[in-house]
C-alpha positions in Angstrom: 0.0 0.0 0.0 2.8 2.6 1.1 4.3 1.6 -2.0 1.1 2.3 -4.1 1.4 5.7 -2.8 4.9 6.5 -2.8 4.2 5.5 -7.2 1.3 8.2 -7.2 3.5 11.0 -5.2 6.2 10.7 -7.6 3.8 10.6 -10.8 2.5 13.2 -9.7 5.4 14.9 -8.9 6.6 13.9 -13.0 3.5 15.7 -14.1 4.8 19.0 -12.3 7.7 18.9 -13.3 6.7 18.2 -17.4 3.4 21.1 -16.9 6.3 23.7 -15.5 8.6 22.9 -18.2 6.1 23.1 -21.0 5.1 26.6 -19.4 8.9 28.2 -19.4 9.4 26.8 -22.6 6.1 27.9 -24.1 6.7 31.6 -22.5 10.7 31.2 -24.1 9.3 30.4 -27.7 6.4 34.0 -27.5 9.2 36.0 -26.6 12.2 34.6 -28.9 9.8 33.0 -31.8 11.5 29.6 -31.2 9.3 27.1 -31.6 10.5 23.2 -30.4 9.1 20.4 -31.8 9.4 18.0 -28.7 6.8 20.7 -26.5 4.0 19.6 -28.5 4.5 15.9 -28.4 4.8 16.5 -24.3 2.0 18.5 -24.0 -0.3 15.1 -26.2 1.8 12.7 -24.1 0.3 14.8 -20.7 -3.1 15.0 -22.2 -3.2 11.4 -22.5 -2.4 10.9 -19.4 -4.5 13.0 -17.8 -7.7 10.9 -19.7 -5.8 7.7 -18.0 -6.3 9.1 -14.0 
């Protein structure tokens, strides 16, 4: 059980970590015009896992 929830602290914790990251990077690209590929295949892969939970 403790280790059930240890698994869903540190997912969560993941998710942060990847929303906070997609943030800067999408506040970087407005003010600079650089636009990265990999931001939009993390923001699906997040989307998808926020359908799973």
């Amino acid at each position: 059980m403790r280790k059930l929830i240890r698994y869903y602290i540190l997912q969560g914790l993941l998710l942060v970590v990847y929303m906070i990251g997609i943030t800067t990077v999408s506040a970087t690209s407005r003010y600079t015009g650089y636009q990265p590929e990999e931001s939009k295949e993390l923001l699906d892969t997040v989307r998808q896992l926020r359908k799973r939970s």
